[in-house]
C-alpha positions in Angstrom: 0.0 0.0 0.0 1.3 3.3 -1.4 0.8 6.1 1.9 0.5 9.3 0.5 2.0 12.0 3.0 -0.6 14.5 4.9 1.5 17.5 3.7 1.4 16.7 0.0 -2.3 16.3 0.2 -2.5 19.5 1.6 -0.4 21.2 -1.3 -2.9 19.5 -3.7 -5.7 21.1 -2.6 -4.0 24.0 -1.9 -3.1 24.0 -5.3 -6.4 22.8 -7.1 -8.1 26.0 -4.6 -6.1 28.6 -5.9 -6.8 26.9 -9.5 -10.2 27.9 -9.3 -9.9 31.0 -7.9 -7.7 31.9 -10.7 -10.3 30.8 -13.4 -12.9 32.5 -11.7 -11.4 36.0 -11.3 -10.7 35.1 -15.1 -14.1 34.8 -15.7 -15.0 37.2 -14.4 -12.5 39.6 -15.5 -13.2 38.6 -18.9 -16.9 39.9 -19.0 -17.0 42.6 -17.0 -14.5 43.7 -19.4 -17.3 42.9 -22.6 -19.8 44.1 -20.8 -17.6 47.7 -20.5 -16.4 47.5 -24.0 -20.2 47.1 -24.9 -21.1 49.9 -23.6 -18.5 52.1 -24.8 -19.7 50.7 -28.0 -23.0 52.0 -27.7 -22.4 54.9 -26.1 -20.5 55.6 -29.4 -23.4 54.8 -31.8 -25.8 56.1 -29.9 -25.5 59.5 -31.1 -25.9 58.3 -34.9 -28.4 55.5 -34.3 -31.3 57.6 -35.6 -29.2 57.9 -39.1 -28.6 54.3 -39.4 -31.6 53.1 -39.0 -32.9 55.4 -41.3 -30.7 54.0 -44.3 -31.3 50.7 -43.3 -35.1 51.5 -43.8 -34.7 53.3 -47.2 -36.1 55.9 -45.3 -33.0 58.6 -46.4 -34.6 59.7 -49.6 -32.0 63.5 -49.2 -29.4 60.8 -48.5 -28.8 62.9 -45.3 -28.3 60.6 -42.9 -26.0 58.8 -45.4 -23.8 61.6 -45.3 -24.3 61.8 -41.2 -23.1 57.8 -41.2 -19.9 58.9 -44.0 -19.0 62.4 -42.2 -19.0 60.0 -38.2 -16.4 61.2 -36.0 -12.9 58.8 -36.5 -13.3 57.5 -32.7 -17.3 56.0 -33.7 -15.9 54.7 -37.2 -15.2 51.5 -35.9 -18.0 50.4 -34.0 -20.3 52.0 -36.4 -18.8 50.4 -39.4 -19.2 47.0 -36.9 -23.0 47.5 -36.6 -23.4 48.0 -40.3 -21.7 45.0 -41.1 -24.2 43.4 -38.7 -27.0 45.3 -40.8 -25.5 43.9 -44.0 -27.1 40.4 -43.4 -30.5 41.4 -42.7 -31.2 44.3 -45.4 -30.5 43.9 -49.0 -31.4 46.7 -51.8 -30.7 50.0 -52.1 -30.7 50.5 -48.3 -28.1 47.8 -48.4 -25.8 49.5 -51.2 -26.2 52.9 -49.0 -24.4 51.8 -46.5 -22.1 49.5 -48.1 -20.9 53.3 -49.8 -20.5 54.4 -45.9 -18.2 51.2 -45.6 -16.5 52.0 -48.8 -16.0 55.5 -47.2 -14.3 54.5 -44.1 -11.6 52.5 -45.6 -13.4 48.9 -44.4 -13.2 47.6 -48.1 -8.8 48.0 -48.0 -8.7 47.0 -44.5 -10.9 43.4 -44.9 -8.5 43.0 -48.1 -5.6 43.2 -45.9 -7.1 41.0 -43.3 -7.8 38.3 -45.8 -4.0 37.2 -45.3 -4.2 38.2 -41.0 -1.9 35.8 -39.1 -5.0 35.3 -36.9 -7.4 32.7 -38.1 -10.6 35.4 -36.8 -9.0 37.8 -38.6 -9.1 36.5 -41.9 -12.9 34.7 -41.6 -14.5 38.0 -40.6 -12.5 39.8 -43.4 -14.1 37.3 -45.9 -17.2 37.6 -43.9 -17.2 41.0 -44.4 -16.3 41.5 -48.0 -19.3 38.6 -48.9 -21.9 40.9 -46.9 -20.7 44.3 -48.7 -20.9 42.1 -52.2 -17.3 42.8 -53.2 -16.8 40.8 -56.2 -13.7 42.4 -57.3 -12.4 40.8 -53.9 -13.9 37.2 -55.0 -10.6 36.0 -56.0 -8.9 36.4 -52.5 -11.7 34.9 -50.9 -11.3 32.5 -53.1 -7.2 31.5 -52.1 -9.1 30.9 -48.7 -11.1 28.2 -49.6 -7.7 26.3 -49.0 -7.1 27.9 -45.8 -5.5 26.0 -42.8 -8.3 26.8 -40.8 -11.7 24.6 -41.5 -14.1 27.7 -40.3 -11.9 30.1 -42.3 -12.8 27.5 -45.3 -16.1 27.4 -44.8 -17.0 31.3 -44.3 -15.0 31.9 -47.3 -17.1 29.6 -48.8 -20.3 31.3 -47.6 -19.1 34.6 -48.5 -18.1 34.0 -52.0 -22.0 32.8 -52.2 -23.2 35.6 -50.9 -21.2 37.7 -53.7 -22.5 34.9 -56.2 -19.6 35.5 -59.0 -19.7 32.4 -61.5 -15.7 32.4 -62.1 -15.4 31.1 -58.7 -17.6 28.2 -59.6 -14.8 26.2 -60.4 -12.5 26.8 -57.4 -15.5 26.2 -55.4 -16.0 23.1 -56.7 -11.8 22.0 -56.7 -12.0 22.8 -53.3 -13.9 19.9 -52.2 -11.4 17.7 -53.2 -8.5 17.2 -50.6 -5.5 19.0 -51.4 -1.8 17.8 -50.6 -2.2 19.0 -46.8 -5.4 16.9 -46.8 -7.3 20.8 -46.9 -10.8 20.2 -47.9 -14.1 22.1 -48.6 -16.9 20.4 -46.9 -19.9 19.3 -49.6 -22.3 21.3 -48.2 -20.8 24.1 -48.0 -19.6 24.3 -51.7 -23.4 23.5 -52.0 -24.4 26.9 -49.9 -21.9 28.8 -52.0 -22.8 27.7 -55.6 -26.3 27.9 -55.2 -27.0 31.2 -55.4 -25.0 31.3 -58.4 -27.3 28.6 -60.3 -27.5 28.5 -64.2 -24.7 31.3 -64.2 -21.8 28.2 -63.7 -24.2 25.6 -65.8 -20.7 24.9 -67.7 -18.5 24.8 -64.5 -21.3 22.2 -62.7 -21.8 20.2 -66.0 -18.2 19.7 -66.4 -17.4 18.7 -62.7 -20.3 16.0 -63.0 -17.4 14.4 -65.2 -14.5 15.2 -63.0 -12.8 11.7 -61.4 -13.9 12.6 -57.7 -17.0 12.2 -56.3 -16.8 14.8 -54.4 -17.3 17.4 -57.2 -19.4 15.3 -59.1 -22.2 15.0 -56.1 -21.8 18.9 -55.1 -22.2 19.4 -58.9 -25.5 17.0 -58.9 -27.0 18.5 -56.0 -26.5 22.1 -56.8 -28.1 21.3 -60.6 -31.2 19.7 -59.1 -31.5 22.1 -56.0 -31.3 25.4 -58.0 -32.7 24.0 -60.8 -30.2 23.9 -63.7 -32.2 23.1 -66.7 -29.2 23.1 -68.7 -28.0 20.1 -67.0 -30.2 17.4 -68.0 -28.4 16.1 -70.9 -25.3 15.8 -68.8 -27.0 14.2 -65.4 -28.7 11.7 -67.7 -25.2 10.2 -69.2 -23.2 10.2 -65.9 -26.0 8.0 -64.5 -25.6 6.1 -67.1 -21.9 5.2 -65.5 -22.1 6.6 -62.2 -20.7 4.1 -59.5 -20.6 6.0 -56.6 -23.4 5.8 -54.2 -23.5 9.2 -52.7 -23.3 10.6 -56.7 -25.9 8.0 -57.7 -28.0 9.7 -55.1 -28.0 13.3 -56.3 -28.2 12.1 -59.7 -31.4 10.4 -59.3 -32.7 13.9 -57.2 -31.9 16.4 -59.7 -33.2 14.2 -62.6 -36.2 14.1 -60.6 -36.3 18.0 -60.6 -35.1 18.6 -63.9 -36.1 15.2 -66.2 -39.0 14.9 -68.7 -41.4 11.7 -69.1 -39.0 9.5 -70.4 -36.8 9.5 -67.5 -39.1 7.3 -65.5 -38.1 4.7 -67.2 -33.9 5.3 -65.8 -35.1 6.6 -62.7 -37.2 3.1 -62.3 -34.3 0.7 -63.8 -31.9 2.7 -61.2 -34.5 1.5 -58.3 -34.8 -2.2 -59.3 -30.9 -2.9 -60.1 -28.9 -1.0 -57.3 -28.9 -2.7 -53.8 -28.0 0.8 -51.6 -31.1 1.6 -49.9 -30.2 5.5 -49.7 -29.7 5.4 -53.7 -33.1 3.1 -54.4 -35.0 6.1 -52.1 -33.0 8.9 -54.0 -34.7 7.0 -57.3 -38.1 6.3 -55.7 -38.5 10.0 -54.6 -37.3 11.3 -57.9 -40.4 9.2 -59.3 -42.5 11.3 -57.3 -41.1 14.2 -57.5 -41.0 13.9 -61.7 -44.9 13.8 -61.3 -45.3 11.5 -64.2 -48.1 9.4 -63.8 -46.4 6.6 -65.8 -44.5 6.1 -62.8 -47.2 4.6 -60.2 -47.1 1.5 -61.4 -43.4 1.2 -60.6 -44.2 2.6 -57.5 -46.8 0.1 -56.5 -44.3 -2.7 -57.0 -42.2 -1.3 -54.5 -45.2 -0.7 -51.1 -44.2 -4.8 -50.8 -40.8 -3.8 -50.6 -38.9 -6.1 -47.7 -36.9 -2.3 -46.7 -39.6 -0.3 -44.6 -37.5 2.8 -45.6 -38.2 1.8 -49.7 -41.8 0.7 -49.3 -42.4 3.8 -47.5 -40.3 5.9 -49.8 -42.6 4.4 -52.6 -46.0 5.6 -51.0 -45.1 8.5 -50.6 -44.1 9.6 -54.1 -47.1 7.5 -55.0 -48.9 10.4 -52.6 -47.3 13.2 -54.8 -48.7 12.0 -57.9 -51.5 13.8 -57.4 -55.1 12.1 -57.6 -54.0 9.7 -59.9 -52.0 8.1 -56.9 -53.7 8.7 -54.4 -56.3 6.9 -56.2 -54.4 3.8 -56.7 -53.2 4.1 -53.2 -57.0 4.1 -51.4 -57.6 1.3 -54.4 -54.9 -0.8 -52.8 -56.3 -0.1 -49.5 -60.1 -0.8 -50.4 -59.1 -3.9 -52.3 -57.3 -5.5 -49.2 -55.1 -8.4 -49.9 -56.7 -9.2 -53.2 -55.3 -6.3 -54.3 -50.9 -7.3 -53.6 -49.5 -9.9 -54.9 -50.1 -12.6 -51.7 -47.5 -13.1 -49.4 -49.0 -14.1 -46.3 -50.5 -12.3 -43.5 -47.3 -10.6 -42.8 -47.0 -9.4 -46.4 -50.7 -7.8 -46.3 -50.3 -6.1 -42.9 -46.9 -4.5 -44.3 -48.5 -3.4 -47.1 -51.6 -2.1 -45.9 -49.6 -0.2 -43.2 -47.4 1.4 -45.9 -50.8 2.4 -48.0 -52.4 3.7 -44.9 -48.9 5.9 -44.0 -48.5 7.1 -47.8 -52.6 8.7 -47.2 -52.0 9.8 -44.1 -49.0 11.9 -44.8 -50.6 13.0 -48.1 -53.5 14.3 -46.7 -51.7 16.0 -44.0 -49.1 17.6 -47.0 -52.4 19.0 -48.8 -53.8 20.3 -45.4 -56.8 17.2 -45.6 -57.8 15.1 -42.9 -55.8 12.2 -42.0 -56.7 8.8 -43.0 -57.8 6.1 -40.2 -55.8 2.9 -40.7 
């Protein structure tokens, strides 16, 4: 048995008290200094509060208190320049380009540039924070050189900020950027997602071309964006990398955006895609683009599937069945009404499965079109 001395217990403690002392007093230090500087801060933009709010509300038709905001004394620029920026992400319009001008005015535009390559990791995300709000795109390059920035969140707000400024020749990068790098940098998808689609059909030739580059990375964010926005141009080029496509995740968004974007002919591929591929998330992908096509040809593809031994793709099929309008809905309450006469008969098991998926698939219909639910 180890006996530990009395004294050194006593240090310890002594020790781990003072500890915690220290981290209080930190603490506390820390925001009663906020809570100071806060006040300072609004004791600062008090005085032109009036004026702000008046740009922000278009309400500055002399363009006044535009000049009140531009003409601020040097010690309120920075905290007033520091609410505007918070502004930035709630207006939009001319109110917004008012007092991106005040910005402009105060120098912010040169000093986020500079910030862009800050030692400090905040630095640099607020300056590309700031420069997306104020819709810089002459600055979309450098935020751009970000997007392979040591720092994940420095990534991802360049990302987000370049989206917000919505310039197409950034498309590509974007889309490189989710592909590791020799560091191992990478772009997470849905981020690239966020930033390319606001800029939609613009980069129809940057996301066509990715859907053929030889990572899935690009090739899903380039799906998803084309059926999210929707690209129309891209249907030509979704429908022949299906064709190959052997990555789940890009079989996936394939199936979605040719759902958005496909014609009547597609339910055909999107129903051959649901029969042959074993992954459950890619067979749903296909099943919901059925629905989602709002081709009628598709319900009896559908109907196969309510039998479906996967809960997840039985369900998946009623419910597109369900969008389909009254045409499936129809065939849905038939199935119901008809009982086991109307499945192919697999035992009790089999009917109860089935009549439980029907019943679901009306029930969440009904409730989508605001109707009353449907007792199983």
């Amino acid at each position: 048995m180890v006996v530990v001395p009395a004294w050194l217990l006593q240090a310890t403690l002594a020790v781990l008290a003072s500890s915690a002392v220290v981290m209080v007093l930190v603490i506390v230090v820390a925001r009663v200094t906020r809570y100071v500087r806060q006040r300072q801060i609004a004791r600062l933009v008090a005085p032109l509060r009036p004026q702000l709010l008046a740009v922000a509300a278009g309400e500055d038709d002399d363009s006044t208190a535009q000049r009140d905001l531009v003409t601020a004394p040097a010690r309120s620029r920075r905290p007033l320049d520091d609410a505007i920026v918070g502004l930035l992400s709630k207006i939009a319009g001319p109110p917004a380009r008012a007092l991106v001008g005040v910005l402009r005015s105060h120098g912010v535009t040169d000093l986020a540039d500079a910030r862009l390559r800050s030692l400090s990791s905040v630095r640099r995300a607020r300056a590309a924070w700031t420069l997306g709000l104020m819709r810089d795109g002459t600055r979309a390059p450098a935020i751009a050189r970000l997007l392979a920035d040591r720092s994940v969140e420095v990534r991802i707000t360049a990302a987000r900020a370049l989206g917000l400024i919505a310039d197409p020749a950034q498309a590509g990068a974007v889309l490189a950027s989710v592909c590791p790098d020799q560091r191992g940098r990478r772009l997470p998808s849905w981020a690239a997602v966020e930033a390319l689609a606001p800029v939609g059909s613009l980069a129809a030739d940057e996301l066509t071309e990715a859907l053929r580059d030889s990572d899935p990375e690009p090739r899903t964010v380039a799906a998803t964006v084309i059926g999210h926005v929707p690209v129309m141009a891209g249907a030509r080029a979704v429908r022949e990398r299906l064709a190959v496509e052997d990555d789940p995740a890009a079989l996936a968004a394939l199936a979605t955006a040719l759902g958005e974007i496909g014609r009547a002919d597609d339910v055909a591929v999107l129903a051959r895609l649901a029969s042959e591929q074993t992954d459950d998330a890619v067979r749903v992908a296909a099943i919901e683009a059925l629905g989602t096509l709002g081709e009628v040809a598709g319900i009896d593809h559908l109907a196969a599937w309510l039998a479906d031994s996967r809960v997840v793709v039985a369900e998946a099929a009623g419910l597109a069945m369900a969008r389909l309008g009254p045409a499936g809905t129809a065939r849905l309450r038939a199935l119901r009404s008809a009982g086991p006469a109307g499945t192919d008969h697999g035992g009790a098991d089999h009917d109860a499965r089935v009549g439980r998926v029907v019943s679901y698939a009306l029930t969440m219909g009904m409730l989508r079109t605001g109707g009353e639910a449907v007792s199983g």
